[in-house]
OpenMM code with the backbone's topology and positions (N, CA, C; nanometers):
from openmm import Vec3, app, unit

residues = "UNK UNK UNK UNK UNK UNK UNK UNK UNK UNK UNK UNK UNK UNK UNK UNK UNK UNK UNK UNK UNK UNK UNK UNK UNK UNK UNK UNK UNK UNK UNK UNK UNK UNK UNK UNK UNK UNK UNK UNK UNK UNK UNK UNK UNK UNK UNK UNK UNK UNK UNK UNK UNK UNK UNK UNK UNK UNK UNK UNK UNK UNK UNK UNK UNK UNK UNK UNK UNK UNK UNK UNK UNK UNK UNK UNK UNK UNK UNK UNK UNK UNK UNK UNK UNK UNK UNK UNK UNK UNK UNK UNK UNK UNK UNK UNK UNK UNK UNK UNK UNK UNK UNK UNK UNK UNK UNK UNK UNK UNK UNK UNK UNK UNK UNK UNK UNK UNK UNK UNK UNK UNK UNK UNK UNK UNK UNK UNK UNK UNK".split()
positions = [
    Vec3(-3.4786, 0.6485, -1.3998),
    Vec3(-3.4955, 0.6695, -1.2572),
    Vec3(-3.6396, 0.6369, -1.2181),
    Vec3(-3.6638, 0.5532, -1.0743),
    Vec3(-3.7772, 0.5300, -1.0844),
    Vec3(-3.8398, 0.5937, -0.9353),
    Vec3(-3.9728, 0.6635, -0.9518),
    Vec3(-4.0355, 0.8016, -0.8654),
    Vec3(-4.0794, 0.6537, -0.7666),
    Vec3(-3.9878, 0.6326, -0.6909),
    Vec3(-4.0419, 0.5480, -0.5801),
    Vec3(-4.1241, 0.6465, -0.4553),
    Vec3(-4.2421, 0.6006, -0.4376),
    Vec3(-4.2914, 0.6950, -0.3126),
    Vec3(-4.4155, 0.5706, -0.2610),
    Vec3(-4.4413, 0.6000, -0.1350),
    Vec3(-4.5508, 0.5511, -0.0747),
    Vec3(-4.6937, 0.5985, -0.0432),
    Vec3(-4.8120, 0.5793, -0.0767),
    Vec3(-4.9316, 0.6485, -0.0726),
    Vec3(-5.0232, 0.5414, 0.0292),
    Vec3(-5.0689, 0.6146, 0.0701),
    Vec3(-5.2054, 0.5513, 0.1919),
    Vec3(-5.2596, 0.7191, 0.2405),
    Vec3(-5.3895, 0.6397, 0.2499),
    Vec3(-5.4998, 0.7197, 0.3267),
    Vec3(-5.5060, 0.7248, 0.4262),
    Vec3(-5.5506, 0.8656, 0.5415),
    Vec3(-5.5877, 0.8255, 0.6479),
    Vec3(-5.7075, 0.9105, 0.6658),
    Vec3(-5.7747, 0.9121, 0.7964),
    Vec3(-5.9056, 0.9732, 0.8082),
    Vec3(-5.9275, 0.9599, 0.9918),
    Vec3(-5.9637, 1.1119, 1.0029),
    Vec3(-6.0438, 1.1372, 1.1492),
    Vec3(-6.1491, 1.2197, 1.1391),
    Vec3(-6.2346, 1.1763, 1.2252),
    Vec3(-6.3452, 1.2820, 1.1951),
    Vec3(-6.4079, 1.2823, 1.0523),
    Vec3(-6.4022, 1.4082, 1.0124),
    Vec3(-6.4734, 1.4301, 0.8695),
    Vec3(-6.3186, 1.4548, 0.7565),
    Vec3(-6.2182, 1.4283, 0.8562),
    Vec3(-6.1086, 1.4486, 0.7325),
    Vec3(-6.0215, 1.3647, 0.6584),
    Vec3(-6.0098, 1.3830, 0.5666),
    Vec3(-5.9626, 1.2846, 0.4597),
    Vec3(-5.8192, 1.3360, 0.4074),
    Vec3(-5.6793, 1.2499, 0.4662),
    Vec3(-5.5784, 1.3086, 0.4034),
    Vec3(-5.5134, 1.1707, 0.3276),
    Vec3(-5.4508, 1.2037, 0.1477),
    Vec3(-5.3814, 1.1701, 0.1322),
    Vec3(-5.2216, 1.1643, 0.1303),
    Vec3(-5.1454, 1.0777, 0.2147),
    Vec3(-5.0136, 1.1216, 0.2143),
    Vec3(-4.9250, 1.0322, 0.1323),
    Vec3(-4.8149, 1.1038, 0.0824),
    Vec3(-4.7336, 1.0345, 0.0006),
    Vec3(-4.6084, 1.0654, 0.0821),
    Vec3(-4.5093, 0.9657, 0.0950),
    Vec3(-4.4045, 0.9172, 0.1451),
    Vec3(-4.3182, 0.8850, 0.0088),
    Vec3(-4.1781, 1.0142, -0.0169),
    Vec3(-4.0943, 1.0007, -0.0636),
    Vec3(-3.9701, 0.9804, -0.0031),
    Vec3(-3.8779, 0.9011, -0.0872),
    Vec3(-3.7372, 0.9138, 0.0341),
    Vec3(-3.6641, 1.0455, -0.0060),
    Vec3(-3.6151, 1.1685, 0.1106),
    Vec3(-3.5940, 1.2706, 0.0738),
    Vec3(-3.5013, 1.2980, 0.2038),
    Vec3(-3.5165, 1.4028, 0.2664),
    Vec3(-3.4366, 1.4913, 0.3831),
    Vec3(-3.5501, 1.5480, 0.5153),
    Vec3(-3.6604, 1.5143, 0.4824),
    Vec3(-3.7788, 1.5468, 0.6136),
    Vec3(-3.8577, 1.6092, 0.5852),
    Vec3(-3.8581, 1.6788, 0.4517),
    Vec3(-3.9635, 1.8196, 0.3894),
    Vec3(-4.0562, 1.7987, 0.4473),
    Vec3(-4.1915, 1.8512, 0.4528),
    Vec3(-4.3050, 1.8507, 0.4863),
    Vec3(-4.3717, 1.9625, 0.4564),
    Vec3(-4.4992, 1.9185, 0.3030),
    Vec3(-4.5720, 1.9707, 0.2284),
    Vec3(-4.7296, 1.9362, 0.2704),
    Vec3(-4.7885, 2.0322, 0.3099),
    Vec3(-4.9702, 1.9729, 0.3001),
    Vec3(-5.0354, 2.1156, 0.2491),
    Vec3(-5.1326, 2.0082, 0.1503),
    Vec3(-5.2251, 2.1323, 0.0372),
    Vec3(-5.1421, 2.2201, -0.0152),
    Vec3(-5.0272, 2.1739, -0.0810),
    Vec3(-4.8873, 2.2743, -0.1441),
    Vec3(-4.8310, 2.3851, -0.0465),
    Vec3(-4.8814, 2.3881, 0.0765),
    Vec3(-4.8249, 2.4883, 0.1317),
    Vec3(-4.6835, 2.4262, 0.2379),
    Vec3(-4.5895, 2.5298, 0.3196),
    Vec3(-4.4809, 2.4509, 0.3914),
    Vec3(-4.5901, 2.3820, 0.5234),
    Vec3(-4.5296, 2.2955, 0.5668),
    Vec3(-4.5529, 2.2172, 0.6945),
    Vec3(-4.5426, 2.3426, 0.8361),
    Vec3(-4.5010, 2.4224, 0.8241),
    Vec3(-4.5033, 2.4914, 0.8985),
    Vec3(-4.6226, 2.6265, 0.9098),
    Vec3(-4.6435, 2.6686, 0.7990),
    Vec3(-4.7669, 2.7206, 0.7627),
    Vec3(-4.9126, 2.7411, 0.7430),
    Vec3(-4.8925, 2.5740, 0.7318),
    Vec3(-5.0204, 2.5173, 0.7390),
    Vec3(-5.0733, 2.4453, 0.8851),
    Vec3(-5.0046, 2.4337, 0.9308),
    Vec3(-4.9754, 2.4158, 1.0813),
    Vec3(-4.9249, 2.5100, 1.1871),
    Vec3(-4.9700, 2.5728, 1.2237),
    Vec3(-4.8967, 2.7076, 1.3488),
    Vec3(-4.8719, 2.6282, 1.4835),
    Vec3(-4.9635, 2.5241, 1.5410),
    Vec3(-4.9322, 2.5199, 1.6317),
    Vec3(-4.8666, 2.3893, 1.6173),
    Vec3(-4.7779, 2.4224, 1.7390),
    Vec3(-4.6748, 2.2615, 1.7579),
    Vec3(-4.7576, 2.1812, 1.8540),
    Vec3(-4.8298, 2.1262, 1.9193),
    Vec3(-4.8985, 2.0350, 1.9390),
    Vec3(-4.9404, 1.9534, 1.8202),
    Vec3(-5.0187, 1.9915, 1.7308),
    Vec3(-5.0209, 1.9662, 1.5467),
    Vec3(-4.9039, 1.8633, 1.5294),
    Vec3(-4.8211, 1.9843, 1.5250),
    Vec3(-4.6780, 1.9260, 1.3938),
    Vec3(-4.6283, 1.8057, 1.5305),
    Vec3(-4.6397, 1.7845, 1.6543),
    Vec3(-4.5987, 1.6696, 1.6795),
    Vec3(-4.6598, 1.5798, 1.7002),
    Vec3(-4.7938, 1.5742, 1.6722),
    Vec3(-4.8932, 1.4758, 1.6617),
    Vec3(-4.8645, 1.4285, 1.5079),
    Vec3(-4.8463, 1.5086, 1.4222),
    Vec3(-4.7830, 1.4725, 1.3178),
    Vec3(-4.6958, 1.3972, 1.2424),
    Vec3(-4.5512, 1.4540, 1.3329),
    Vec3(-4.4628, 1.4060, 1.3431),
    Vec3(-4.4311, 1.2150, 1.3964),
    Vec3(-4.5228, 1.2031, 1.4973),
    Vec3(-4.5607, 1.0996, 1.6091),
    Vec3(-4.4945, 0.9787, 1.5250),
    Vec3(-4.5526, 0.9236, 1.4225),
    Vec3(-4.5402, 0.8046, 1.3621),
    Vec3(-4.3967, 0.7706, 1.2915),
    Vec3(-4.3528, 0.9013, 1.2563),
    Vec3(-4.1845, 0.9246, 1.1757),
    Vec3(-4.1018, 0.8836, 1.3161),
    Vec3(-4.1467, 0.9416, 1.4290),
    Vec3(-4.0326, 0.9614, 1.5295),
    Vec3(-4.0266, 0.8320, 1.5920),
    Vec3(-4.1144, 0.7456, 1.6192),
    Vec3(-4.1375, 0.6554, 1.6922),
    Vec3(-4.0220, 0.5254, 1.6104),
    Vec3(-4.0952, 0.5382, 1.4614),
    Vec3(-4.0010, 0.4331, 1.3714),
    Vec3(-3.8579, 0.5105, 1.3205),
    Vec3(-3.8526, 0.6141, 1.3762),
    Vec3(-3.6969, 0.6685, 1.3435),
    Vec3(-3.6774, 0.7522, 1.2207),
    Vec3(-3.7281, 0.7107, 1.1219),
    Vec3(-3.7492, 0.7813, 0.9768),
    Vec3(-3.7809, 0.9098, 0.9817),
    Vec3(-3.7531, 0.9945, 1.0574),
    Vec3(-3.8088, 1.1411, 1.0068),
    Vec3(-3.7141, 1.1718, 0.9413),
    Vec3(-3.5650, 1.1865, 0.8815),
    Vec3(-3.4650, 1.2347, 0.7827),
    Vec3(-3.4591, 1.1608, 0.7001),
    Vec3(-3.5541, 1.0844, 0.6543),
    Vec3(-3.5596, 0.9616, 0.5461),
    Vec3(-3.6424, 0.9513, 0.4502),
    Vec3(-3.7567, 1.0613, 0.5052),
    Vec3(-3.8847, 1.0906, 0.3906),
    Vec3(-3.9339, 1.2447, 0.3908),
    Vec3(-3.9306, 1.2632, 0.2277),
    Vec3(-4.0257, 1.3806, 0.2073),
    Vec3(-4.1828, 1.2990, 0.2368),
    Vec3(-4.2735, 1.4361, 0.2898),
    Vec3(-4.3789, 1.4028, 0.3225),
    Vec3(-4.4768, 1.5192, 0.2405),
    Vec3(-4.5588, 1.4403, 0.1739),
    Vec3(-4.6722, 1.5306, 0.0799),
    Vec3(-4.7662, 1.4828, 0.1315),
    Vec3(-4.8756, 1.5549, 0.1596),
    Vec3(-5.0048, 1.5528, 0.2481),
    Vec3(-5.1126, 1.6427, 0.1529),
    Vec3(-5.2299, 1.5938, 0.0776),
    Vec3(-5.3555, 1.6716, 0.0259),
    Vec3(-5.4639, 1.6275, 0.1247),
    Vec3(-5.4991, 1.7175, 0.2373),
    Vec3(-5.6362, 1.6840, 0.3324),
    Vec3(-5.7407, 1.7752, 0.2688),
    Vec3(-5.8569, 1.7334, 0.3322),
    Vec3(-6.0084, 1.7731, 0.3282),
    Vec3(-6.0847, 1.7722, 0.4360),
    Vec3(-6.1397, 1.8245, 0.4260),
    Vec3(-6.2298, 1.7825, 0.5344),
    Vec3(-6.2271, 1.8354, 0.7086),
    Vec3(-6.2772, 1.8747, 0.8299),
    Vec3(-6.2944, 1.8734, 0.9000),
    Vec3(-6.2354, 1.9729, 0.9162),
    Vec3(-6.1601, 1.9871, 1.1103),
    Vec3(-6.0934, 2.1502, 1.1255),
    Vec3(-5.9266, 2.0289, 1.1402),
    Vec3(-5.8830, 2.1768, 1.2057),
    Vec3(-5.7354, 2.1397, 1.2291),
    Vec3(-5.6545, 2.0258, 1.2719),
    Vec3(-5.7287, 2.0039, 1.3508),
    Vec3(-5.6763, 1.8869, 1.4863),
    Vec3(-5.7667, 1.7432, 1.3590),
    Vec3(-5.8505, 1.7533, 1.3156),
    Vec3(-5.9247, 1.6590, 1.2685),
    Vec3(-5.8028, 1.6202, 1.1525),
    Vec3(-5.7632, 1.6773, 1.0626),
    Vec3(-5.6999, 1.6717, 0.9429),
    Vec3(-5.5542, 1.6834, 1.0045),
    Vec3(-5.4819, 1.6718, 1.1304),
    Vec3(-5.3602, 1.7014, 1.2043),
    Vec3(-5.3503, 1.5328, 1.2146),
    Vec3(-5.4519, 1.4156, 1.2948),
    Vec3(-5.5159, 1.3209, 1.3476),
    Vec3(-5.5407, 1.2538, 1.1908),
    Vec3(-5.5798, 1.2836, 1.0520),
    Vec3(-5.5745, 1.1861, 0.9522),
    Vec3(-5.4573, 1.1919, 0.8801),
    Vec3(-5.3947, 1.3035, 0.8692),
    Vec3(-5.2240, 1.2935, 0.8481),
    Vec3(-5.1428, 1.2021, 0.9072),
    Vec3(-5.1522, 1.1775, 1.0800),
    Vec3(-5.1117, 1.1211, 1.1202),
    Vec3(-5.1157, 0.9752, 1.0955),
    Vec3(-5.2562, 0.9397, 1.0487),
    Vec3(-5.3016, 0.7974, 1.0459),
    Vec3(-5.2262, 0.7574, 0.9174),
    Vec3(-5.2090, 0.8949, 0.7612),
    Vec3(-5.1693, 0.7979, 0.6694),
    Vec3(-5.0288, 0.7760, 0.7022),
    Vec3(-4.9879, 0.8892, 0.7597),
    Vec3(-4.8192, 0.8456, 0.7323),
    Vec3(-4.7976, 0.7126, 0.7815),
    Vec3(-4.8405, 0.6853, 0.9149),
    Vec3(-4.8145, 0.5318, 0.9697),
    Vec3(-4.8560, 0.4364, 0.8552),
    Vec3(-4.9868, 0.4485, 0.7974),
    Vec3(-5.0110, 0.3400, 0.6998),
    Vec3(-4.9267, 0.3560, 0.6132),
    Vec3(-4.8702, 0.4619, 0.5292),
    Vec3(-4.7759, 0.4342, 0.4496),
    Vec3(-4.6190, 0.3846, 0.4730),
    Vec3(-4.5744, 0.3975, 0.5842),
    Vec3(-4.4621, 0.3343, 0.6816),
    Vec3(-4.4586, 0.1793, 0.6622),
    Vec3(-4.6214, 0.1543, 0.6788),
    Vec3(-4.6083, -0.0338, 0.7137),
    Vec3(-4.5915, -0.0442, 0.5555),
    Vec3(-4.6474, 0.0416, 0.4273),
    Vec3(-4.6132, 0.0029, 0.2937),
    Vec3(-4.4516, -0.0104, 0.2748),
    Vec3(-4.3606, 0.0437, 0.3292),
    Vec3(-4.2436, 0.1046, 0.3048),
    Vec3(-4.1736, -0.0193, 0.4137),
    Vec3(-4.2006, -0.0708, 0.5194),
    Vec3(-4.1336, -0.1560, 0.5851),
    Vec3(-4.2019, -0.2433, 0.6848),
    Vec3(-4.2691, -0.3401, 0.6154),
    Vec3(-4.3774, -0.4125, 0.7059),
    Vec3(-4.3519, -0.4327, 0.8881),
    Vec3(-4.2252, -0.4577, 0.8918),
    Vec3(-4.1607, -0.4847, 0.9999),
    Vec3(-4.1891, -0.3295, 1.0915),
    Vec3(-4.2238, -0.2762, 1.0605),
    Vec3(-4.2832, -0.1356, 1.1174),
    Vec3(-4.4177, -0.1188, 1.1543),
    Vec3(-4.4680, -0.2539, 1.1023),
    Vec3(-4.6427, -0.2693, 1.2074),
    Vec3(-4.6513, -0.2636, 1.3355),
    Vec3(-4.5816, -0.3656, 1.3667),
    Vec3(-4.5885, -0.3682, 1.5503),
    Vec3(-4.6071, -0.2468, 1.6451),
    Vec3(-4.4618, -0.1835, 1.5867),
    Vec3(-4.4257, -0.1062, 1.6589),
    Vec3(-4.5308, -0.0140, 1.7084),
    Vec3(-4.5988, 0.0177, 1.5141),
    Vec3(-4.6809, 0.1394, 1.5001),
    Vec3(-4.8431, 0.0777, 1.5213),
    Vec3(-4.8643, -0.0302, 1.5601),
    Vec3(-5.0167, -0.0727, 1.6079),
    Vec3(-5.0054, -0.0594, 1.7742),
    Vec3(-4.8651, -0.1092, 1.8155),
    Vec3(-4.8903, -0.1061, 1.9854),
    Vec3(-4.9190, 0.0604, 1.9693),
    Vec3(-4.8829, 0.1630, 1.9272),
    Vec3(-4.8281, 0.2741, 1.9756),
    Vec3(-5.0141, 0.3254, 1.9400),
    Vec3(-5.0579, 0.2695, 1.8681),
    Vec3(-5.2296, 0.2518, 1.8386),
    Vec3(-5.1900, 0.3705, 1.7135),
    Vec3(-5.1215, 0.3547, 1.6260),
    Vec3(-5.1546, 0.4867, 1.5441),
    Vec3(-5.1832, 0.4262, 1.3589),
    Vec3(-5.1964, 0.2900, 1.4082),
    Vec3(-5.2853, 0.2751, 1.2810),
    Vec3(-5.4162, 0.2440, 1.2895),
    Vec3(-5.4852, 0.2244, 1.4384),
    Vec3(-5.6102, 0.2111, 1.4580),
    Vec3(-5.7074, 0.3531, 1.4048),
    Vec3(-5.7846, 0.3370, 1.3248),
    Vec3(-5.8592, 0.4505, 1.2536),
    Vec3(-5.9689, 0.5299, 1.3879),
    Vec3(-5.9360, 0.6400, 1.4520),
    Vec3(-6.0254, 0.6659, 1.5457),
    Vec3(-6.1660, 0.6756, 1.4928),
    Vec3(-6.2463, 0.6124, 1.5550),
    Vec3(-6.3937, 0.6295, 1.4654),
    Vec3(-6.4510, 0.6873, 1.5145),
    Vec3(-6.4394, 0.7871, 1.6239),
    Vec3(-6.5532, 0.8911, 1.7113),
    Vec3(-6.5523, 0.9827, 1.6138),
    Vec3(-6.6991, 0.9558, 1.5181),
    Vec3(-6.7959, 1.0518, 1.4985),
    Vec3(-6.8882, 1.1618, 1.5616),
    Vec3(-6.9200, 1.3018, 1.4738),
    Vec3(-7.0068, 1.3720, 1.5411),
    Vec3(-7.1341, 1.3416, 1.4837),
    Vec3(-7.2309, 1.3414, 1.6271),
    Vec3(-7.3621, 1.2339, 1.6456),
    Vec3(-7.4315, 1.3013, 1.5741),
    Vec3(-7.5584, 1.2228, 1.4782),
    Vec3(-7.6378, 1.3326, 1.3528),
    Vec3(-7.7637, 1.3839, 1.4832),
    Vec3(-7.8163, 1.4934, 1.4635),
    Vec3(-7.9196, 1.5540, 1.5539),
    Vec3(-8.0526, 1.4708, 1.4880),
    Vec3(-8.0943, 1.5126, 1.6035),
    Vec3(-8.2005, 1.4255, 1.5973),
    Vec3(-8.3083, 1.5010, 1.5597),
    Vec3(-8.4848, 1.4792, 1.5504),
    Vec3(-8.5977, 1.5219, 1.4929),
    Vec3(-8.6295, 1.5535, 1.6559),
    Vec3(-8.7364, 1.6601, 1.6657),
    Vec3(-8.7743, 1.7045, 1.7924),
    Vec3(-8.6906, 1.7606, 1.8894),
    Vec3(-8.5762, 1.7216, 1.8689),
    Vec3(-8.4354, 1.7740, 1.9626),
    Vec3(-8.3742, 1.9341, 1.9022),
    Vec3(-8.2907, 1.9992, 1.9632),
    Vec3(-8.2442, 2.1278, 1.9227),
    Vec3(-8.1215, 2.0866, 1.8801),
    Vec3(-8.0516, 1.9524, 1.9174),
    Vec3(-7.8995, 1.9000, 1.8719),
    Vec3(-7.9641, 1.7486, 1.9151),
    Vec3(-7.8054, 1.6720, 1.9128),
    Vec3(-7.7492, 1.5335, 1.8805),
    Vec3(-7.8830, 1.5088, 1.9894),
    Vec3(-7.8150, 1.6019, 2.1648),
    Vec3(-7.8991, 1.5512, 2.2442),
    Vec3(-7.9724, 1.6587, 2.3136),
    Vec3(-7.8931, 1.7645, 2.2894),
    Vec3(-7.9704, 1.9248, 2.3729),
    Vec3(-8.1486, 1.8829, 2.2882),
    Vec3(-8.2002, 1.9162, 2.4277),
    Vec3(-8.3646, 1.9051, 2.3798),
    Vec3(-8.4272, 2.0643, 2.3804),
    Vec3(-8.5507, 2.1130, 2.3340),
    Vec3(-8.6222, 2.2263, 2.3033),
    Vec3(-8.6151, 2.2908, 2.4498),
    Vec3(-8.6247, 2.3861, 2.4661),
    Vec3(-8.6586, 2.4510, 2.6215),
    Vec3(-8.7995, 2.3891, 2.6561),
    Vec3(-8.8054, 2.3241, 2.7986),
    Vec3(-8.9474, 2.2685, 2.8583),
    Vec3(-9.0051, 2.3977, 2.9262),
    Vec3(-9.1487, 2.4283, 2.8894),
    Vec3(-9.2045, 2.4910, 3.0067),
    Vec3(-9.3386, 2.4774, 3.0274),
    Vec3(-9.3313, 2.4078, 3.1524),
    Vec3(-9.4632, 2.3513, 3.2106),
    Vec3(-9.6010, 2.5024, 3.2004),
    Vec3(-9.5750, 2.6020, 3.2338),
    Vec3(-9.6542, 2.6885, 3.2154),
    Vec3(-9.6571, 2.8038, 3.0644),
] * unit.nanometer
topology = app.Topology()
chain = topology.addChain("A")
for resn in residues:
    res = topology.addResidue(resn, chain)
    for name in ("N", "CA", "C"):
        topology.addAtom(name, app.Element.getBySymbol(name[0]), res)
C-alpha cells in the first residue's frame, strides 16, 4: 500500500504551517490536536476551510497541519496558504481557480522592525518643547 499524501508550506506573518493532504473523509488535525480545538472560532475554521470549498474537495482529504509561529489568525492565514499549494500538487488543473480566488498569493505584510530613536516602527518619544 502506498501512503500517498500531499505536503506544501504555507506562511503569513511570522507563521509557518506545514500541511499534509491525505485522501480520507475531511478530518482535520493541527499540532495533533482536533481542528476544532485548536480553532474556537469559526471565522478561523472558514478561512481555513476556503481553499477545500472553493475546489470542492473538502470530503476527499484528511488534513494534517504542524504551525509555528505568530498568533491565531496569522497561523489560520498560513494553513490556508498550504492547503491551496498542496491542492495544485494533487491536481494542477486546480491553479486557476485557486490563484483568481488569490489564495496562493503569499500575503507579505510584515510587522515593521522599530526603529533607533523612535518608541516603535513609527510612534516617536514624547516631544516637549519646555
Amino acid at each position: 500500500m502506498t501512503n500517498l499524501q500531499y505536503h506544501a508550506v504555507g506562511r503569513r506573518k511570522e507563521a509557518v504551517a506545514r500541511v499534509f493532504l491525505r485522501p480520507g473523509n475531511g478530518s482535520f488535525q493541527v499540532n495533533d490536536r482536533p481542528f476544532d480545538e485548536y480553532f474556537p472560532n469559526e471565522v478561523l475554521k472558514m478561512v481555513i476551510r476556503q481553499p477545500l470549498q472553493l475546489t470542492e474537495t473538502v470530503e476527499k482529504f484528511d488534513m494534517v497541519a504542524v504551525v509555528d509561529g505568530g498568533g491565531s489568525a496569522g497561523q489560520a492565514g498560513a494553513i490556508r496558504h498550504g492547503i491551496a499549494r498542496a491542492l495544485c500538487l494533487f491536481n494542477g488543473e486546480l491553479r486557476g481557480t485557486l490563484k483568481k480566488a488569490g489564495l496562493l498569493t503569499r500575503d507579505s505584510r510584515m510587522k515593521e522592525r522599530k526603529k533607533y530613536g523612535q518608541r516603535g516602527a513609527r510612534a516617536r518619544f514624547q516631544f516637549s518643547k519646555r
